[in-house]
C-alpha positions in Angstrom: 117.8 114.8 119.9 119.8 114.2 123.1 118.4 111.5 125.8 116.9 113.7 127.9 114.3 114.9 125.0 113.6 111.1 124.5 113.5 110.8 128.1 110.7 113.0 128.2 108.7 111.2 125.3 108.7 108.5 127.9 107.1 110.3 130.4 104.5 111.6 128.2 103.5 108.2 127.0 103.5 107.2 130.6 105.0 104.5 132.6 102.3 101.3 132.1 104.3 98.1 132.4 105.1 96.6 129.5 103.3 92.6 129.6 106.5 90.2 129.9 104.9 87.9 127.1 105.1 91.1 124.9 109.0 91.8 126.1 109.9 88.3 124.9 107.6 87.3 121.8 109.5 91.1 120.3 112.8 89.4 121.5 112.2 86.8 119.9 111.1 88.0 116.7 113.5 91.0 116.7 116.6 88.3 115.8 115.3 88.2 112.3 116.9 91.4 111.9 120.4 90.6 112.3 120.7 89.2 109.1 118.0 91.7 107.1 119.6 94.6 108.1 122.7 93.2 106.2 120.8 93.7 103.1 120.8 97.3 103.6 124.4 97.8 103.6 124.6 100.3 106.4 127.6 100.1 109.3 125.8 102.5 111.4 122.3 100.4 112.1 124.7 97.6 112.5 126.4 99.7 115.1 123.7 100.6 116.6 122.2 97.3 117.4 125.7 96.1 119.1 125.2 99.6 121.4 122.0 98.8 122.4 120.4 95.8 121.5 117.0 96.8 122.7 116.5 98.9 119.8 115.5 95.3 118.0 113.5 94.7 121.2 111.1 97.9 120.1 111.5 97.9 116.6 109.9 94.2 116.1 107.2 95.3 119.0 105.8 97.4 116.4 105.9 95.2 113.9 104.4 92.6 115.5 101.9 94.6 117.0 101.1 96.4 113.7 101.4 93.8 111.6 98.5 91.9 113.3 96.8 94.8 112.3 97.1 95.6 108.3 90.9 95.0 99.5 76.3 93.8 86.6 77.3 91.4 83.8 79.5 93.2 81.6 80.6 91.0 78.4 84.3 90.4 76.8 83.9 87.0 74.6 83.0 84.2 76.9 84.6 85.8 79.9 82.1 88.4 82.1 82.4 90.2 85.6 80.0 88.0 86.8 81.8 85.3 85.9 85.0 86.3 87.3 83.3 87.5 90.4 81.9 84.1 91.1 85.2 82.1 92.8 85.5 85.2 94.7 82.0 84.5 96.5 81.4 81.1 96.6 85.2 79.6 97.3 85.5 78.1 100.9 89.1 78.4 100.8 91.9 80.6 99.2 95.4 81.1 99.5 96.7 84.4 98.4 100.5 86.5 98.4 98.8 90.2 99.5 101.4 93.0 98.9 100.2 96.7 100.8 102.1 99.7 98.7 105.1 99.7 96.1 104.9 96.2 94.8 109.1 96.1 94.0 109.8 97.3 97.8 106.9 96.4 100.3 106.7 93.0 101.8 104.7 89.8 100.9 102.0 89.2 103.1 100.9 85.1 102.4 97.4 84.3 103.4 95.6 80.5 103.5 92.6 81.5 104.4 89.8 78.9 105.5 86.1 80.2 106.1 86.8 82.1 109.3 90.5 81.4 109.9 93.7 82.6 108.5 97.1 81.8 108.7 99.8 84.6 108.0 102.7 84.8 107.5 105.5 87.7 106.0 108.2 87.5 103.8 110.4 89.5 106.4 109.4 88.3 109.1 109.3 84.3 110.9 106.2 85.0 112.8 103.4 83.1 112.0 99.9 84.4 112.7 96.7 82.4 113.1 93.8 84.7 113.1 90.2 83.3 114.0 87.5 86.3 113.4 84.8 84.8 114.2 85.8 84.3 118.2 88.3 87.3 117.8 91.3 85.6 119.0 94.9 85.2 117.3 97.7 82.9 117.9 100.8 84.2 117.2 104.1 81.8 116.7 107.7 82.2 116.3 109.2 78.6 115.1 112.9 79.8 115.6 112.0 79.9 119.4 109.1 77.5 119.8 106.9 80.6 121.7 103.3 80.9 121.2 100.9 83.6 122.7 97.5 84.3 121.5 96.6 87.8 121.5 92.5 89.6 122.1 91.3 90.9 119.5 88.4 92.0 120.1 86.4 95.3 119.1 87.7 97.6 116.7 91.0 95.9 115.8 88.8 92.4 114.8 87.7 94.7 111.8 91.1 96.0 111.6 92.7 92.7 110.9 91.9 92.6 107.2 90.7 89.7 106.0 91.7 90.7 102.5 89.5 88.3 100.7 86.2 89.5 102.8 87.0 92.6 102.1 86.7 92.3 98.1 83.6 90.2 98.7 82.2 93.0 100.0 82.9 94.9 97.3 81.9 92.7 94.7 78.9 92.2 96.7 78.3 96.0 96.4 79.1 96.6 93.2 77.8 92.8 91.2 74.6 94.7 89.8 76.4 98.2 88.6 75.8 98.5 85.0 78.8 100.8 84.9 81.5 98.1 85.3 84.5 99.1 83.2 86.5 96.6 80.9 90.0 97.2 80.8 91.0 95.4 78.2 93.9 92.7 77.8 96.8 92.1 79.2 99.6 89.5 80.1 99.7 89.1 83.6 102.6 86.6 84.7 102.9 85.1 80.6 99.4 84.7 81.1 96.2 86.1 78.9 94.2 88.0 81.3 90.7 90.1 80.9 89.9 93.1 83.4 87.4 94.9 84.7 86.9 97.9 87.2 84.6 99.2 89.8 84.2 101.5 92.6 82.2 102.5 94.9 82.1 105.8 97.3 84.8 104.1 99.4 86.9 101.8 97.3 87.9 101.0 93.9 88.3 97.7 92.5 90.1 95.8 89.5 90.4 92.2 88.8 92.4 90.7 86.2 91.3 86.7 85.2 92.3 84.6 83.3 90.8 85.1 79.5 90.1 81.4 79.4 89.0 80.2 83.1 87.9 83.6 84.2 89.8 82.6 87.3 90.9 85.9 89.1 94.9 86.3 88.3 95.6 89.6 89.9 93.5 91.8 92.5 93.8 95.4 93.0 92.1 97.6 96.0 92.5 100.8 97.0 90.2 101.3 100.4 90.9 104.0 103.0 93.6 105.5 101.6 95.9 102.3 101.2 96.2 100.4 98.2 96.6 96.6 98.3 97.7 94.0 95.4 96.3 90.5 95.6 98.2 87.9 93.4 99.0 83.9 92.8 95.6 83.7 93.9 94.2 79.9 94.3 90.6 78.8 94.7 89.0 76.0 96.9 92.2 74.3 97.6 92.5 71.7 100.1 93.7 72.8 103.6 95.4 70.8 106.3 93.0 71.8 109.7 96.4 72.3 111.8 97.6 75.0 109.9 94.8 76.9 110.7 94.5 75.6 114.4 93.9 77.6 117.2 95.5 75.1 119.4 99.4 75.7 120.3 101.1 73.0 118.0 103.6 70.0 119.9 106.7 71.3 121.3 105.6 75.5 121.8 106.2 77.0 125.0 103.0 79.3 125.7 103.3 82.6 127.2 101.1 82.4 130.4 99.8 86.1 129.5 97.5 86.9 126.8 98.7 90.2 125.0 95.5 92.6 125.5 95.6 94.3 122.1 92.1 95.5 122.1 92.8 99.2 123.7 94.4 102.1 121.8 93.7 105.7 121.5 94.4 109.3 120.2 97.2 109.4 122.7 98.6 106.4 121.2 98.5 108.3 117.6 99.9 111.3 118.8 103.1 109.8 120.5 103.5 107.7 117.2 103.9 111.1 115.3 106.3 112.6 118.3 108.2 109.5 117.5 108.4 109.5 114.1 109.0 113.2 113.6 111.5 113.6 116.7 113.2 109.8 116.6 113.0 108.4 113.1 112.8 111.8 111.0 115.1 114.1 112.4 112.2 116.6 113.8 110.7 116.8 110.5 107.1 114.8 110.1 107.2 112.2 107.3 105.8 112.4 103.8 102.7 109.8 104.8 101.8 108.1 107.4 101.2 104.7 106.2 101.8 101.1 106.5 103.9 100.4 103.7 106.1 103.6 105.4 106.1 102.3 108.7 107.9 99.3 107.4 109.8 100.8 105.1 111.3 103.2 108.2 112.2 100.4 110.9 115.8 100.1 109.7 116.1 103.8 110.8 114.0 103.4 113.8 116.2 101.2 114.9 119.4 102.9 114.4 118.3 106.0 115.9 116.8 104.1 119.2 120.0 102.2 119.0 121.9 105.4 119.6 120.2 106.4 122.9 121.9 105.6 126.1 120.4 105.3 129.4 117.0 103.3 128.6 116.1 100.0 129.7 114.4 96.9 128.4 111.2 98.1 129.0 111.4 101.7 128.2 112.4 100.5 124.7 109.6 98.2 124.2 107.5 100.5 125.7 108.2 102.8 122.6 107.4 99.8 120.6 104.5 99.0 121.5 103.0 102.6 122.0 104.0 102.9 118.4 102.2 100.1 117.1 99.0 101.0 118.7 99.3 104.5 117.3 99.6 102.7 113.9 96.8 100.7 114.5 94.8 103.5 115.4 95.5 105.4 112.4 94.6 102.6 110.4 91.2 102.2 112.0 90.0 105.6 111.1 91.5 104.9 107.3 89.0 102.4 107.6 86.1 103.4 109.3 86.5 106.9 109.9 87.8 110.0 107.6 91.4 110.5 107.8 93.5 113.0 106.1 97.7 113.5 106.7 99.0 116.9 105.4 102.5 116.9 107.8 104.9 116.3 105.1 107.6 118.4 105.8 105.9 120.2 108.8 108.6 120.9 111.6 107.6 119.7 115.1 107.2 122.2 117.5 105.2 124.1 114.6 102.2 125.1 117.0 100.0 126.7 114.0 100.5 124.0 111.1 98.3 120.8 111.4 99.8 118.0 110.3 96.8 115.1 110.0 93.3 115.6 111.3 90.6 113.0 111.3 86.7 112.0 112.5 86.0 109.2 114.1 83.0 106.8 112.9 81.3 108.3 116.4 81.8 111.7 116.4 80.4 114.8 114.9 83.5 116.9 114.8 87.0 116.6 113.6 90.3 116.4 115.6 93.2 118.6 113.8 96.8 117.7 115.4 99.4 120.3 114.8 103.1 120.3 114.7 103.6 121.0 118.8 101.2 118.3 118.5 98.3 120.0 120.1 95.0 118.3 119.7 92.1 120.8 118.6 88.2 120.0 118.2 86.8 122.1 115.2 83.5 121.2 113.2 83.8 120.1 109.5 83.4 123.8 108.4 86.4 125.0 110.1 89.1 122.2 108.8 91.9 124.0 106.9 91.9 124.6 103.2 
């Protein structure tokens, strides 16, 4: 792909200007990367970044942006599912490593979560998230540079920022009176005894390993809208210090006079994340999924191919960022709330009569196919492919 082609990915996506909180909160967190793309042992990224070091500038956009974004009484001895399930409910507080995807290659997502607040923070990452559901708001720090922002969340992407130990109250909450809970046994799970049990419901399936002596969850398991999530070193109604889950901007932060607005995203927003991925990241070939544990398993490349473009400026890269974040964001609402099905592996763009994903959202009656020209079509349910 020459600059011109990318060029013209710009002016599809169109030329809003990019919030100058958003430009330097991804400048800031984009230094992280100098020293993890070490670890992947590849001169070219490297290269890259020295070209054009506004690559970093879009690549940690999206990561930000996305990342605010991403799981009966049946009897085994003296330990039972409602037992097991009862810490779950009735905790206050929890603290939690959540890992989305391959367990030996996805990031560690660490959660303290206190009734309505969380505090987040990512084993690849130095940004710190403090996310308060209940007034929709998150504060978002970088401690290497003493920048705080706090960022709207309000609408969908409130229910979009998982709140990973609501979720499996909900299920659990579901599923507490189905006689059809299924034990699974023993197993060691870290050089520890541990009993499980399964359920599912229409929308998610559930496992819980605990201990076979406390019947304190060890290990938690979810699969919901097409991700699936692991929940581990899992601690119950632990004491937690108030300031780390303050919404307040701790002693010392500079706050960014602009809050970041991340409570609009659309179909246009998905479809330019696909141009980008097939025509910037994948060589003009869609990818095998579409998923979060891909998206950050890709950014390396992402950067090294933005890095390679001449002739963009600061803003134009962000730009890219940030349009494919939202497009991430967007995908994962209808994983969550809507129907959602990606079929584009391999699919070449430009391929006007192959779909590659098509999808309903929670208010609509009919189905939107996108294709490999990435063409948007309306069909009803009847008409989908086979």
């Amino acid at each position: 792909m020459n600059d011109d082609e990318f060029k013209d990915i710009l002016k599809t996506i169109g030329n809003e200007p990019v919030p100058d909180d958003v430009r330097q909160l991804a400048q800031k967190a984009s230094q992280q990367f100098d020293q993890q793309l070490q670890s992947f042992g590849r001169p070219s990224v490297r290269e890259a970044l020295m070209r054009s070091p506004f690559a970093k500038l879009a690549a940690a956009a999206a990561i930000v942006i996305a990342a605010a974004v991403g799981i009966g009484v049946f009897t085994n001895g003296s330990v039972t599912y409602a037992k097991v399930i009862q810490p779950i409910l009735n905790a206050r507080t929890f603290v939690l490593d959540i890992i989305a995807g391959d367990e030996s290659t996805a990031p560690v997502m660490h959660d303290v979560v206190a009734d309505s607040r969380i505090r987040r923070t990512f084993s690849n990452a130095e940004t710190v998230l403090i996310i308060d559901l209940d007034n929709a708001r998150m504060l978002t720090l970088y401690p290497p540079g003493k920048t705080a922002i706090y960022v709207d969340i309000q609408g969908p992407v409130r229910e979009g920022t998982k709140h990973f130990v609501r979720m499996v109250q909900n299920i659990v909450d579901q599923t507490r009176s189905d006689p059809h809970v299924k034990e699974l046994g023993q197993r060691q799970i870290d050089g520890r005894a541990a009993v499980g049990f399964h359920v599912e419901n229409e929308h998610s399936q559930l496992t819980i390993w605990a201990d076979a002596e406390t019947a304190l969850p060890l290990r938690i398991e979810v699969t919901e809208g097409g991700e699936h999530f692991v929940m581990k070193n899992i601690e119950f109604d632990v004491p937690v210090d108030v300031l780390q889950v303050s919404m307040d901007v701790p002693a010392g932060y500079t706050l960014q006079d602009k809050p970041f607005d991340m409570s609009q995203f659309s179909e246009k927003d998905l479809v330019e994340t696909l141009r980008i991925w097939a025509e910037i990241i994948n060589d003009g070939v869609f990818p095998d999924e579409v998923t979060t544990e891909a998206q950050m398993q890709i950014m390396p490349k992402l950067i090294e191919k933005i890095g390679q473009l001449q002739g963009l400026n600061e803003q134009q890269m962000t730009q890219i960022g940030v349009t494919f974040g939202k497009g991430m964001i967007f995908r994962q609402m209808l994983g969550n709330a809507g129907q959602w099905k990606y079929v584009g592996a391999g699919v070449k763009l430009g391929d006007a009569e192959t779909p590659v994903c098509w999808f309903r959202a929670p208010d609509s009656q009919t189905y939107r196919i996108i294709y490999g020209d990435l063409s948007v079509r309306d069909v009803d349910e009847q008409d989908l492919p086979k």
